[in-house]
N, C-alpha and C positions, 0 to 999 in steps of 0.2 A: 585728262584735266589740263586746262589751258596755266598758263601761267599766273594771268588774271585770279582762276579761282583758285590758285597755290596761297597765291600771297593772301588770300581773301580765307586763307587757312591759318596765317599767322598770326601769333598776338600783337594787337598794338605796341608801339615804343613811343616815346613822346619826341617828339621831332631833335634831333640832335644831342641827345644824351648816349652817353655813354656807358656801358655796364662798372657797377661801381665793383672797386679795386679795393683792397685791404690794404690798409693803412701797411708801409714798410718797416718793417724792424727796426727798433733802435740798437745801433751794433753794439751800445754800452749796456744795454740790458742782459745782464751775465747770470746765470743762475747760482742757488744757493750751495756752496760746497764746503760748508762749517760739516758737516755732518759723514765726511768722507774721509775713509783711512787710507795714507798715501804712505807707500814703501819707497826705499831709493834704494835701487840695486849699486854696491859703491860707494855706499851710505860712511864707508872709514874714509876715503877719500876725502881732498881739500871740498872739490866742490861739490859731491854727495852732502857730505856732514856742513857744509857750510847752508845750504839749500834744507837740510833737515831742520839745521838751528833756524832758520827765517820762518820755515812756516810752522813749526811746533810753538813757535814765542807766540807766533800771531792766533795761535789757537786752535791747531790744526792736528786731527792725532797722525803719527808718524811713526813708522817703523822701519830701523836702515837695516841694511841687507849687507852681508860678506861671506864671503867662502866658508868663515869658519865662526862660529855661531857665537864662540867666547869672545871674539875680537869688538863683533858688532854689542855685546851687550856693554863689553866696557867703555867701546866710543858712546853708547847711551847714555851709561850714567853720567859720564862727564859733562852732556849735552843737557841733561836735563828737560824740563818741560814735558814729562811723559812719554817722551824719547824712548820706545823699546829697540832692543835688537835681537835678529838672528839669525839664521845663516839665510841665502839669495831664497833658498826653494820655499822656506814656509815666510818669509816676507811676501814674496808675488802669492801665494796662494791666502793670504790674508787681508792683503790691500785691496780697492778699488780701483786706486789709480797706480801706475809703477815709473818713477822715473827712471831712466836708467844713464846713471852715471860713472861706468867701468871707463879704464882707459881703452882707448882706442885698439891696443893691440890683441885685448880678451874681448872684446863686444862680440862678436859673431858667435866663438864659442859660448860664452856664457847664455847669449840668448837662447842658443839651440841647443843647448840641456836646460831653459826652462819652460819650453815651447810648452807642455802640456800645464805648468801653473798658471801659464801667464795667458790661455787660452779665456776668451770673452772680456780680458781686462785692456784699459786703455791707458796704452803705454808710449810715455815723453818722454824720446830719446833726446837729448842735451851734448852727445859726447861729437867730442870735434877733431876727425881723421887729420892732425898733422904730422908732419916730418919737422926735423928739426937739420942744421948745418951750421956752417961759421959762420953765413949771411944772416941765420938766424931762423925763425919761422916760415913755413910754407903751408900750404894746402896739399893735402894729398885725393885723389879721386877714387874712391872705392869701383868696383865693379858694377853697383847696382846703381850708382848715382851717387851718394851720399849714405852716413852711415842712419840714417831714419829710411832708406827706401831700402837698405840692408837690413833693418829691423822688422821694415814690413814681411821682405820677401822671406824672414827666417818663422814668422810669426805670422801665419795664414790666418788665423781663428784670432786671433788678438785686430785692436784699431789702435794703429799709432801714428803717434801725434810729434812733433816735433819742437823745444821751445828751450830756453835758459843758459842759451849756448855763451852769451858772452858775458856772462857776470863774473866779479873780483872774490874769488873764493877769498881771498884777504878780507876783502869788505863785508864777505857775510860773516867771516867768523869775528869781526871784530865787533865785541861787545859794549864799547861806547858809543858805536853809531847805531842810532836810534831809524833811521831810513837809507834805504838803496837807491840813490836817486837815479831812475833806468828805465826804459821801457825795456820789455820782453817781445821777441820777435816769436808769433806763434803757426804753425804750419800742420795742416793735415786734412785728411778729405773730406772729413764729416763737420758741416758745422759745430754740430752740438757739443761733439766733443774737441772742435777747439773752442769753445767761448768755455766749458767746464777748466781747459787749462788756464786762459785767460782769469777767469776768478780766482782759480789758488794762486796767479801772481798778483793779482790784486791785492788780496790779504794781504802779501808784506809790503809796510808801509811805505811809500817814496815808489814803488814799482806800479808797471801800469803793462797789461797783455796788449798785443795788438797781434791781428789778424794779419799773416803775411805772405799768405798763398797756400799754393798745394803742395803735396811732399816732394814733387819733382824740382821744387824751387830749393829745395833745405840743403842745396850745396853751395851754394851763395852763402847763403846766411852761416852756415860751418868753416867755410871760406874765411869769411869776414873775421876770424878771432886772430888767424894769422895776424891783419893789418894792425888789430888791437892789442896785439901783442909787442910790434912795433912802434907803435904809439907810445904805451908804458915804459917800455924801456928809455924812448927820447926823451921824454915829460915826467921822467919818475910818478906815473900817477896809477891809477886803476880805473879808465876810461870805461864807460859803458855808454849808451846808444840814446838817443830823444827821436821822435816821430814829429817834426813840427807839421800845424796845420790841420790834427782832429783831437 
């Protein structure tokens, strides 16, 4: 066959059109997560229970998590909002989603005695590997990268996400402020389920998710609490983050 009758095999196209493209995502388009029960492993902690209180106010069901199952029920009731607790193992095995906010020096263990609860769930690690000295704050570099690409590597069957790293556990637990004026810097491989985290930061008022890369970038962003740690101490304030420009 000549080439002549190749082409004389093709469909027409109408002279310079282009095959049509589907419209692009709009990246504010966040899906619905009223309907999803979020655990915080850490849930006694400042910023566990301060992160429980913002999204349980906002309508969110919540259930924190602690080693020992009497502690977290009584940081519940004082939380109120529906706020249950109990110990880390049957929170991850009853949530959807699992934030986890242990201090830095339990995260690896903890994660890996809950590797089988936490298996198919997608989990927003928040926690920020610093050191401390008389200079004050620093960064510390885990092994894997960061303590979100530690959470991955402990966590095969699980998808996690990374996000809520630099909020004023002072500001969420304080009860007369009505919004958290912040953006939330959000990071992990799968779209879907970063825009899922991105909406449960929406929910609480004044806060706003943005998309901030892939988990290999989430040592920056765990980085960055250091600086804002230095910041507050100057400014006596509780500094958090704006994104100008989207």
């Amino acid at each position: 066959m000549t080439s002549t009758d190749s082409a004389a095999q093709t469909p027409a196209t109408p002279s310079g059109t282009a095959p049509a493209k589907a419209p692009a995502k709009d990246p504010w388009d966040l899906p619905d997560v009223s309907g999803l029960v979020v655990g915080v492993l850490g849930g006694t902690g400042p910023q566990g229970k301060g992160l429980a209180y913002r999204l349980a106010k906002a309508g969110q069901k919540v259930i924190i998590g602690s080693r020992a199952a009497d502690r977290a029920q009584a940081a519940a009731e004082e939380l109120g909002h529906g706020v249950e607790g109990a110990d880390n193992a049957e929170t991850a095995r009853r949530s959807d989603v699992v934030i986890v906010a242990v201090p830095w020096e339990g995260h690896g263990k903890t994660l890996e005695s809950l590797r089988e609860e936490l298996a198919s769930k997608l989990v927003v690690d928040c926690v920020n590997p610093l050191g401390f000295d008389k200079k004050g704050a620093y960064a510390l570099k885990p092994e894997e990268g960061s303590a979100a690409e530690q959470a991955a590597a402990l966590l095969p069957d699980s998808r996690v996400a990374a996000a809520f790293h630099h909020l004023s556990a002072v500001l969420l637990m304080d009860t007369g402020i009505a919004e958290i004026d912040t953006d939330v810097m959000v990071l992990g491989e799968e779209r879907a389920d970063v825009e899922i985290v991105q909406a449960l930061a929406g929910r609480i008022p004044g806060m706003r998710g943005v998309f901030a890369g892939r988990l290999r970038n989430a040592h920056q962003v765990e980085s960055l609490v250091a600086n804002l740690i230095s910041v507050n101490r100057r400014y006596k304030a509780h500094a958090g983050l704006r994104v100008t420009d989207i």
